[in-house]
N, C-alpha and C positions, 0 to 999 in steps of 0.2 A: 485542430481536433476538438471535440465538444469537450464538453466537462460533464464526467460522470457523477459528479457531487451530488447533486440531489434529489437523482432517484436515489443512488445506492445509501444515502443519508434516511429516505423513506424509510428502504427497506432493511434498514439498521434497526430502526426506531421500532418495525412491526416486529423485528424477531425479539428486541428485548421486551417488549409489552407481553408477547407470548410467553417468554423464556418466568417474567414474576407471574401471569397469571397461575403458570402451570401448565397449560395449553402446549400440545406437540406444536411443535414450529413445522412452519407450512417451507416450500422450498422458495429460497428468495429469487426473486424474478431476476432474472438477466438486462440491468442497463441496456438503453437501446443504444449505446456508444461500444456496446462488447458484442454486437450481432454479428459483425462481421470480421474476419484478421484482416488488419489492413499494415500489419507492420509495425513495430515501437519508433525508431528512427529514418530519416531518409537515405541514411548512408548509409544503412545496415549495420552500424556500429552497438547496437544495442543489446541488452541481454539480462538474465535472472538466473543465480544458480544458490537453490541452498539445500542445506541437508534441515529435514524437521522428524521430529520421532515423537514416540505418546502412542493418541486418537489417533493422529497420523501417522504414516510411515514413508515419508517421499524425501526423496533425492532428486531436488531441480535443475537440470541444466537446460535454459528454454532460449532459443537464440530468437534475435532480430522481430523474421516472419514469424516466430509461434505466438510474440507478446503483443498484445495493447499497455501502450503506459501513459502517464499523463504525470502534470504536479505543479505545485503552486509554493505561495506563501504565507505563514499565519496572516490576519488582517492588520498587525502589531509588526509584524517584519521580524520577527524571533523566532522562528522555523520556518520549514519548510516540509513540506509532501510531495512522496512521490507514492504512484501508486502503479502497477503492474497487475497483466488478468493474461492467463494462459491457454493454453489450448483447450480443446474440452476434452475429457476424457470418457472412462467406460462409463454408460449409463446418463450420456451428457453433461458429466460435473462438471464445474470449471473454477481452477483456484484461483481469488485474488489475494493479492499482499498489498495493505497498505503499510505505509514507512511514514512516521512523525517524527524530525528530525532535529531536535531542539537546539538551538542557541547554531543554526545554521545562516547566513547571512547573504544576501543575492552576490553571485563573483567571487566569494571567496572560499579557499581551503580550508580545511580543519579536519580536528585531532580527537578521536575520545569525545564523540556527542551524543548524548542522551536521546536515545529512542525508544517511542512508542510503538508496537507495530499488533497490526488488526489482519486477522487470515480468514477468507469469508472463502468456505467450498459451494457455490454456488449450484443450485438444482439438490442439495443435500439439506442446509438448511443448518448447518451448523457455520458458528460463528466463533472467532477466537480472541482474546484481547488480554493486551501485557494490562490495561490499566493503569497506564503512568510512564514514565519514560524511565525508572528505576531500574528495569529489569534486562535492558538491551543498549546496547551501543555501538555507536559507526565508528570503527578504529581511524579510518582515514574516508574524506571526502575531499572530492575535485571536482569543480567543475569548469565550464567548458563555451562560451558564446557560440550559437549557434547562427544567428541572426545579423549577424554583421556589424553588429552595433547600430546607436542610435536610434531616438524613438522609443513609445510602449504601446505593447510591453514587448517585452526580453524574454528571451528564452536561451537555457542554458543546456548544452548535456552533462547530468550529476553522474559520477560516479565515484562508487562510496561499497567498502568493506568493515564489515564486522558481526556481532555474533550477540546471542541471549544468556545472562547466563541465569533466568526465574522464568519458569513457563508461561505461556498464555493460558487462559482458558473459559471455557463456556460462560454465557452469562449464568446460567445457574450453578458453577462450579463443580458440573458431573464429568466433566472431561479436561485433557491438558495437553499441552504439547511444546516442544522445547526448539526452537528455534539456533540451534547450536552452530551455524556460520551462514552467513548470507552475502553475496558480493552481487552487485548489478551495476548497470548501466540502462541509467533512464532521461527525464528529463523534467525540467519546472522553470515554469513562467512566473515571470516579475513584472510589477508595474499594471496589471487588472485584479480588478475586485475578488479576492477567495471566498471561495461558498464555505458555510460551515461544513464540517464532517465526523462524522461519528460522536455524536449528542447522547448516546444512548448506551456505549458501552464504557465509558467511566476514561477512554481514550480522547487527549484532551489535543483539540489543534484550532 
């Protein structure tokens, strides 16, 4: 699958330029890796469910066909990303959730890890961020070789529970929203180059 990284790194960049100028934020363009559903995994084994309240008010359960997901690793090997983008909804919005998943290691489980996570409601133009990995955490993460082994890169299916307990919120701190459980199943590649992401909202990976 592509890598969404750097448009949607662009259009991070323009909504926080907007967000200090003052300037209404325009709606952020839709990645040309999100034009079409093509599925999270090939097994159908994939998925996104979380409850978010605030600005927001949504209760996610989005299986397999509803999600696009992708995910890598910091360029230092001491996180990982995964990131997920939903169906579109009333008025063509479309939610993504990125996950910055610290001290997460390629292959291995863990316990209690520090996340960052970024909610971008797309065609709306609002943008959400913990800013740091202080405020959310993966109670448990597994993941899974997809690939057969050997060779790069590697690809894993992660799957990983846990919950926020300090809201996210707008780059101008007019809005919030609390991320109170989140459980999915996605997936991240090891072993190629990660593109930066999210440069602009204080969300460090």
């Amino acid at each position: 699958m592509r890598s969404v990284a750097v448009p949607l790194a662009c259009a991070l960049a323009c909504a926080a330029a907007a967000a200090r100028s003052g300037a209404q934020l325009a709606p952020l363009p839709l990645p040309p890796a999100a034009t079409a559903a093509r599925g999270c995994l090939p097994a159908g084994n994939g998925y996104l469910r979380a409850r978010i309240r605030g600005a927001l008010n949504l209760d996610i359960n989005w299986r397999n066909a509803e999600l696009e997901c992708e995910g890598d690793e910091r360029s230092d090997g001491s996180a990982m990303r995964v990131i997920f983008a939903g169906p579109r909804g009333p008025g063509g919005h479309r939610l993504r959730m990125v996950f910055g998943i610290a001290r997460a290691r390629e292959g291995r489980n863990g316990r209690e890890l520090p996340t960052n996570l970024t909610v971008i409601l797309e065609g709306d133009g609002r943008l959400f961020a913990t800013r740091g990995e202080d405020r959310c955490t993966v109670d448990t993460l597994r993941q899974e070789r997809l690939d057969g082994g050997g060779g790069a890169p590697r690809s894993y299916r992660v799957v990983a529970r846990g919950f926020c307990f300090l809201p996210a919120s707008t780059l101008n701190n007019a809005q919030r929203i609390l991320v109170s459980s989140f459980d999915f199943a996605g997936y991240a590649v090891f072993g190629q180059q990660p593109q930066p992401l999210l440069p602009a909202t204080g969300n460090r990976f």
